[in-house]
RODO-2510 file (C-alpha; in nm, 4 decimals, decimal comma):
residues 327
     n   res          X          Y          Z
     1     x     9,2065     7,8225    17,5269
     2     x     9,3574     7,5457    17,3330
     3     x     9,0261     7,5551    17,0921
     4     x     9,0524     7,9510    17,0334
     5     x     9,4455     7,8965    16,9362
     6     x     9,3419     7,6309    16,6841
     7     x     9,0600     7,8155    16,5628
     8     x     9,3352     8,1142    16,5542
     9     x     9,6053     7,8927    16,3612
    10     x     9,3601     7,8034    16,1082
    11     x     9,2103     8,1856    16,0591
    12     x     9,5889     8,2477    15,9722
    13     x     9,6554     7,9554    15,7658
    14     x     9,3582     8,0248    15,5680
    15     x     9,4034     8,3780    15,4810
    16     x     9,8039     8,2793    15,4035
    17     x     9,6497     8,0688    15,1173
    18     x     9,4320     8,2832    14,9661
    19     x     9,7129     8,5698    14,9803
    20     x     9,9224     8,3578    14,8277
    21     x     9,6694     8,2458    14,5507
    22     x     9,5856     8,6109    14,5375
    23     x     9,9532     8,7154    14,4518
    24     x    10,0333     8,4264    14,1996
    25     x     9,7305     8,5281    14,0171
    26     x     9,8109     8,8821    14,0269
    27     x    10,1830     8,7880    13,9313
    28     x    10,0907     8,5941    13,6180
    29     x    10,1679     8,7875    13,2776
    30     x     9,9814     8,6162    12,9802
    31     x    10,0986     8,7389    12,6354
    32     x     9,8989     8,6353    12,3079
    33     x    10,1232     8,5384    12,0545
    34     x    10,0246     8,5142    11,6851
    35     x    10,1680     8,4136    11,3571
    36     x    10,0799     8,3921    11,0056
    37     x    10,2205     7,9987    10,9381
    38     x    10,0600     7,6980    10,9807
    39     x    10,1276     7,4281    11,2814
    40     x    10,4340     7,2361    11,0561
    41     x    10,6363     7,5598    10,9995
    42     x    10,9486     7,6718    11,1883
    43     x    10,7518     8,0040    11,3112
    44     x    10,5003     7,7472    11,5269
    45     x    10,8437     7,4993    11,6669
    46     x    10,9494     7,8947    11,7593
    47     x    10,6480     8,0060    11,9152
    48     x    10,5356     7,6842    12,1175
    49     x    10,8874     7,6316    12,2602
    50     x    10,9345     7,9927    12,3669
    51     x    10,5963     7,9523    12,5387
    52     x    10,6892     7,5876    12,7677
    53     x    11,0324     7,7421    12,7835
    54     x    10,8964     8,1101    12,9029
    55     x    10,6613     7,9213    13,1725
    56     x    10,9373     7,6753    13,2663
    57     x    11,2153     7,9649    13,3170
    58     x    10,9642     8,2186    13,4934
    59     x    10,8201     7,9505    13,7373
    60     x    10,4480     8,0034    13,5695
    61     x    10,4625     8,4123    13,6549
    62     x    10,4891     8,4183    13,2417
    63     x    10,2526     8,1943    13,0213
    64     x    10,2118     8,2326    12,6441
    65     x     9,8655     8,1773    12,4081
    66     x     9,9818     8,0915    12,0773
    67     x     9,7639     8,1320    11,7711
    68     x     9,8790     8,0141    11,4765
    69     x     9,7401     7,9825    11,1185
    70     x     9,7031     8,3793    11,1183
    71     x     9,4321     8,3876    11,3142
    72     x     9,5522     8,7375    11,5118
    73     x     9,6375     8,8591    11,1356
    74     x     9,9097     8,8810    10,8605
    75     x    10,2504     8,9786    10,9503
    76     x    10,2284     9,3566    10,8645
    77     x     9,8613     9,3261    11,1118
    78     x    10,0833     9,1594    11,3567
    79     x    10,3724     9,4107    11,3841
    80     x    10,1448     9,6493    11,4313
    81     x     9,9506     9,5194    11,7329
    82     x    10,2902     9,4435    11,8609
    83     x    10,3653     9,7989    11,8549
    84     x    10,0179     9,8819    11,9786
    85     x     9,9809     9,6397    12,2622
    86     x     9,7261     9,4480    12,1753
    87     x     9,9302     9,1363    12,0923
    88     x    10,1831     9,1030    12,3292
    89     x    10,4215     8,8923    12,0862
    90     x    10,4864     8,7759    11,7279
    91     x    10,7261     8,6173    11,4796
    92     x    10,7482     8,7441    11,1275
    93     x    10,9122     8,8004    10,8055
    94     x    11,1824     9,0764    10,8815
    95     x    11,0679     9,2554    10,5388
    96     x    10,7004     9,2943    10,6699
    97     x    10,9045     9,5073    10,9375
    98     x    10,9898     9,8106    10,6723
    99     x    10,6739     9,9758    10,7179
   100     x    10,7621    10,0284    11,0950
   101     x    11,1840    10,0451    11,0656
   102     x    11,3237    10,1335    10,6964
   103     x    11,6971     9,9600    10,7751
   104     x    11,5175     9,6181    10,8525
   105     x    11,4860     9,5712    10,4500
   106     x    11,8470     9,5749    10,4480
   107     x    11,8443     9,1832    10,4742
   108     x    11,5763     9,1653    10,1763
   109     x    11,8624     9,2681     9,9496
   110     x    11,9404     8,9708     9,6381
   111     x    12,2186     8,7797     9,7245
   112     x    12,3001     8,9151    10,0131
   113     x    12,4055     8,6132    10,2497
   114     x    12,6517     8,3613    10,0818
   115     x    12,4646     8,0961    10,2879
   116     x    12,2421     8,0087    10,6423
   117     x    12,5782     8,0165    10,8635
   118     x    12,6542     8,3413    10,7390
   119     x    12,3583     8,4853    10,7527
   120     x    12,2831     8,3880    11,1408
   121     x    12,6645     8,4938    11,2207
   122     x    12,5305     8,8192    11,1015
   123     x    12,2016     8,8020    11,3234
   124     x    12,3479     8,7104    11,6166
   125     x    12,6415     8,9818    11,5833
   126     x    12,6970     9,3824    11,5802
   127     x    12,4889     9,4126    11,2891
   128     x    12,1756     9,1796    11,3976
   129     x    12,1981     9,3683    11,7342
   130     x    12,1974     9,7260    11,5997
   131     x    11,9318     9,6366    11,3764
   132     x    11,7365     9,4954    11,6283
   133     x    11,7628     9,7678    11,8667
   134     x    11,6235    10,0283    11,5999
   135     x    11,2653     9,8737    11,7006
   136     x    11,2554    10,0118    12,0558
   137     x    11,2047    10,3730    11,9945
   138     x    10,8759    10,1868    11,8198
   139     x    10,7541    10,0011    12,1098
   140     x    10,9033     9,7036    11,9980
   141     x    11,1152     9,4353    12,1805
   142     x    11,2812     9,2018    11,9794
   143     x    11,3665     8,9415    12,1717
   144     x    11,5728     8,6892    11,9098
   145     x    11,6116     8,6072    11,5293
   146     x    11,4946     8,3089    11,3980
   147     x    11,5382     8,2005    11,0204
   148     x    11,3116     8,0361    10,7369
   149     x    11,6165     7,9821    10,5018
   150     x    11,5998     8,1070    10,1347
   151     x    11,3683     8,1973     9,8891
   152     x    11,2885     8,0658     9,5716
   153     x    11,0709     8,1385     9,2675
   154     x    10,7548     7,9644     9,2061
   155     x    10,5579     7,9776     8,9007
   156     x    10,2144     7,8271     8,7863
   157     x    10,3144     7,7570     8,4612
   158     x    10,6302     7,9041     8,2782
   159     x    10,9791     7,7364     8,4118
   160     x    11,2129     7,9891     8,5237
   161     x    11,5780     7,8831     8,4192
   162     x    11,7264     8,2545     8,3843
   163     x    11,6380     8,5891     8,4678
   164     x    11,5410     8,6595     8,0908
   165     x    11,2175     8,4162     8,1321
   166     x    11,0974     8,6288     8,4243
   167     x    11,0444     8,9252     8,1552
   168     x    10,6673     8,9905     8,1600
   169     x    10,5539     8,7553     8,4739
   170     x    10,3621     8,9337     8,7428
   171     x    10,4550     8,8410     9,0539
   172     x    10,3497     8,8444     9,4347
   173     x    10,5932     9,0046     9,6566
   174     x    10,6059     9,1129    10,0038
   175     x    10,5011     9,4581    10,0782
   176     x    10,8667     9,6013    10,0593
   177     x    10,9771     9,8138     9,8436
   178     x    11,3546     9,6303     9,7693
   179     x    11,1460     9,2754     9,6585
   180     x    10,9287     9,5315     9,4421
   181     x    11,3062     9,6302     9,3236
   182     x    11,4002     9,3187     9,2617
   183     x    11,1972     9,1861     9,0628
   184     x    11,1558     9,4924     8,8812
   185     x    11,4934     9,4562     8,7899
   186     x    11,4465     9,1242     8,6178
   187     x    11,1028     9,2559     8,3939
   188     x    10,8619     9,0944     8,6056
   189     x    10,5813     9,3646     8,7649
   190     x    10,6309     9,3174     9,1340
   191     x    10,2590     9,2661     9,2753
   192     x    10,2801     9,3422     9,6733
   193     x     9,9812     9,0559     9,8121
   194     x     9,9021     9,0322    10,1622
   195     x    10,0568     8,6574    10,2813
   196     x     9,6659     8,4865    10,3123
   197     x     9,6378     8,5811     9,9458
   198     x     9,8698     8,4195     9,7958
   199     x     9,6726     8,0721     9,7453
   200     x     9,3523     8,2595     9,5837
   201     x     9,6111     8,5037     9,3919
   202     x     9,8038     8,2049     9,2255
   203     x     9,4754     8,0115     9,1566
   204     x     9,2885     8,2813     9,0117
   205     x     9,5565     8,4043     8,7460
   206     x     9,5907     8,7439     8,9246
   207     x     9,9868     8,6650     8,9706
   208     x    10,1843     8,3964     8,7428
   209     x    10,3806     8,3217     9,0441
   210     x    10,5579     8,4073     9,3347
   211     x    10,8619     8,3882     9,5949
   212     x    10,9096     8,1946     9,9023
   213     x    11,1287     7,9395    10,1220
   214     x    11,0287     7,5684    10,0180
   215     x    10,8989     7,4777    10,3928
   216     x    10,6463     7,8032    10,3906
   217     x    10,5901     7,6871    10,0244
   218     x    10,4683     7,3398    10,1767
   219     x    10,2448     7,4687    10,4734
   220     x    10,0726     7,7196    10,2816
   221     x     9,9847     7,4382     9,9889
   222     x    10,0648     7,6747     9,7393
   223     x    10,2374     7,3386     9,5531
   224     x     9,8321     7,2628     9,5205
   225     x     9,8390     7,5628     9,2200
   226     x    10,2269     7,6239     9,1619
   227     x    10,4750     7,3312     9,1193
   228     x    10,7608     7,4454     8,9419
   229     x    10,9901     7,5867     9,1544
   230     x    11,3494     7,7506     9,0400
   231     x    11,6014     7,7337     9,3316
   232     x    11,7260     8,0687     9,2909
   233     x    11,7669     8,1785     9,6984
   234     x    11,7592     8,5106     9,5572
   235     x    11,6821     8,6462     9,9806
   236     x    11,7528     8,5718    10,2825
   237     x    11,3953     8,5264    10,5658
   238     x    11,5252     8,6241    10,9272
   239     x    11,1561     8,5746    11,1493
   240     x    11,2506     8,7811    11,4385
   241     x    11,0364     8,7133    11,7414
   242     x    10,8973     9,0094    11,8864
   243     x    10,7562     9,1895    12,2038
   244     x    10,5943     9,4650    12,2672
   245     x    10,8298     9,6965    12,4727
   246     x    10,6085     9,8032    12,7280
   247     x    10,5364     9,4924    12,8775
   248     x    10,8869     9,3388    12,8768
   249     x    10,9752     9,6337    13,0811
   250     x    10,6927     9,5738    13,3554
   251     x    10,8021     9,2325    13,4096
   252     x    11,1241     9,1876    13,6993
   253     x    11,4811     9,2023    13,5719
   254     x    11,4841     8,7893    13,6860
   255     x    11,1900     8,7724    13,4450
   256     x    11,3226     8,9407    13,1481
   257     x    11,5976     8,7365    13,1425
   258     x    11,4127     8,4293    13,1705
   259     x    11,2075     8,5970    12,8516
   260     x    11,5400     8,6339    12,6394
   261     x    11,6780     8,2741    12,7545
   262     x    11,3450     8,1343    12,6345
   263     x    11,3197     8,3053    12,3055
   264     x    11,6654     8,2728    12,2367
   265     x    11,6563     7,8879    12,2470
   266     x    11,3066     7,8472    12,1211
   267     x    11,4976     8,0461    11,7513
   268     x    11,7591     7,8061    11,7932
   269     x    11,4883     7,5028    11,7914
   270     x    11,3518     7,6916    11,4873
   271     x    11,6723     7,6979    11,2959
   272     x    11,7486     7,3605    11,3789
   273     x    11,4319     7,2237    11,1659
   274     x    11,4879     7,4812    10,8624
   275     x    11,8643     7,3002    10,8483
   276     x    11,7331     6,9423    10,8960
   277     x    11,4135     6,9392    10,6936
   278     x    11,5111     7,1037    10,3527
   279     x    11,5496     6,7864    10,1579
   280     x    11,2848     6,6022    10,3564
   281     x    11,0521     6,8573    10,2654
   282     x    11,1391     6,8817     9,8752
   283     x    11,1310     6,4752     9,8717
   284     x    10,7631     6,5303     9,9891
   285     x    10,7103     6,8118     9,7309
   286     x    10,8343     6,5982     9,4516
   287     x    10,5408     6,3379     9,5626
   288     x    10,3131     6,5969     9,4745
   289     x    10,4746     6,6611     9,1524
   290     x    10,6446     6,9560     9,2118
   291     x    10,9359     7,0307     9,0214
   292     x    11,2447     7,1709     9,1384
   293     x    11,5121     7,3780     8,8725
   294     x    11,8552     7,3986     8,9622
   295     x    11,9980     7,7416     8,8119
   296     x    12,2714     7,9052     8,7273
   297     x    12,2479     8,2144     9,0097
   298     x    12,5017     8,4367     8,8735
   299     x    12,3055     8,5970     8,5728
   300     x    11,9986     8,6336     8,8446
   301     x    12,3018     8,8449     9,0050
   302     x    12,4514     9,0489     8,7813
   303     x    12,0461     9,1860     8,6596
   304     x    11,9514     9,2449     9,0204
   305     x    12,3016     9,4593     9,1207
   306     x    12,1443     9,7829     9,0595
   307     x    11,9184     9,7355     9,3595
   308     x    12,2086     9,8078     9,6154
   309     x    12,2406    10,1172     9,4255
   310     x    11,9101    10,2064     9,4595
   311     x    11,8931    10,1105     9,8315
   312     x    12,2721    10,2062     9,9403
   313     x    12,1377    10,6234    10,0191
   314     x    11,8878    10,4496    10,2585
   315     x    12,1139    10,1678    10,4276
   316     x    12,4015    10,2836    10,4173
   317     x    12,6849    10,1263    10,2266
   318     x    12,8905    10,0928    10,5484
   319     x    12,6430     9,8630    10,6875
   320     x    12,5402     9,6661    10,3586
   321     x    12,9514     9,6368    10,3330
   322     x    12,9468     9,5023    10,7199
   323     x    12,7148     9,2203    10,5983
   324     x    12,8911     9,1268    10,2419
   325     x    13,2180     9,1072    10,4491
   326     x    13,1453     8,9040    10,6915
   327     x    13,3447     8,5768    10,7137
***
């Protein structure tokens, strides 16, 4: 008797473990998520921390893949499969967003933010929030708003020290319309490049330069073929971080909260290094005789005004005067 109840208690205890295993396994969400930048960039200190910190909060139910370096595609590529499903997550440029949500170009405009604190006081507020939730209808979670700072123009070989010397200069935008705008504005045909063409576009002579923050600058090389660099910060970069909709809502309440908590702290950790590494990064740029121009940004200004006109139909001038205004 005492042989068949051991022989019983260990039936039990057996198919208890492999239930359990069973579950767990079943229980386990994996999301892919891809980005365009390279392992030193803000986008991968982002997308690494959300995943330990998305394991960590969800007890292991959640784990992240993260491929960097663009190997799941460009930013517009990425957005997409967001919205698709077939990449569960991503972090990119918010004006590689206007091909899915119009009102997300609203942060492209010139001069918009006075500086980083205002421009994350505006993310993380009313206006950040309302923006954000436009994505949904699109399948699209996005989860928190990360930053790569300000942009700057980079040239191969003419030195940019006022709008007049941009007269003529073809130059690589992003694929929205407002940068196309801009630069328009100033003389310069606005060339929209996909982001992994940039290096070959600049080398080649198809584009006399283009515009970006100085750490994206840095991991893309593009200091290898363009080193004179005009600190205009003519646009602000919010990276949002991304999700696709439909699978934030399958996961428990207890889980999508542990989602937001992650992502939320893994921008902050983001932010953090854009604020600390500016000047580190620039002292390294120098080394590889890159040349940074200090300008005067109020003639850049007054020629690039007429884009708000152009774009205030489409925004709406209550919410572009939500953003000037904000303290």
């Amino acid at each position: 008797m005492a042989m068949r109840q051991r022989i019983t208690w260990f039936v039990f205890l057996l198919v208890s473990i492999v239930l359990a295993v069973s579950q767990s396994a079943q229980a386990a969400t994996e999301l892919k998520l891809g980005h365009f930048m390279g392992t030193e960039d803000a986008y991968h200190v982002i997308a690494t921390k959300f995943a330990e910190l998305a394991s960590q909060y969800t007890n292991g139910a959640v784990r992240v893949r993260v491929f960097p370096g663009g190997q799941l595609g460009g930013d517009r590529e990425l957005t997409e499969a967001v919205m698709l499903g077939t990449v569960e997550a991503t972090i990119v440029a918010s004006g590689n967003i206007a091909g899915f949500e119009p009102k997300f170009m609203v942060f492209d405009l010139p001069f918009l933010f006075r500086d980083e604190a205002q421009g994350l006081r505006v993310l993380d507020g009313p206006v950040g929030q309302k923006i954000a939730a436009l994505l949904e209808p699109k399948g699209i979670k996005l989860l928190a708003w990360g930053s790569n700072g300000f942009r700057n123009m980079i040239t191969v070989k003419k030195k940019v020290m006022g709008p007049d010397d941009m007269r003529g200069l073809r130059f690589r935008v992003m694929e929205s319309p407002v940068f196309v705008a801009m630069f328009k504005s100033l003389g310069a045909s606005a060339v929209p490049i996909a982001p992994a063409e940039i290096y070959s576009s600049l080398q080649s002579g198809v584009v006399d330069g283009y515009e970006h923050p100085v750490q994206a600058y840095k991991t893309i090389k593009a200091y290898e073929v363009a080193k004179l660099v005009a600190l205009t910060g003519h646009a602000y970069t919010p990276t949002p971080l991304l999700m696709n909709l439909k699978v934030f809502n399958s996961m428990s309440k207890a889980q999508q909260e542990a989602i937001l908590k992650a992502a939320q702290e893994a921008a902050l950790a983001g932010r953090a290094l854009i604020a600390k590494s500016l000047e580190e990064q620039k002292a390294q740029l120098r080394a590889f005789g890159v040349e940074f121009i200090d300008v005067d940004k109020r003639p850049f200004q007054q020629k690039m005004a007429d884009v708000y006109k152009q774009f205030e139909p489409q925004f709406g001038k209550d919410l572009i005067e939500a953003i000037l205004q904000s303290k």
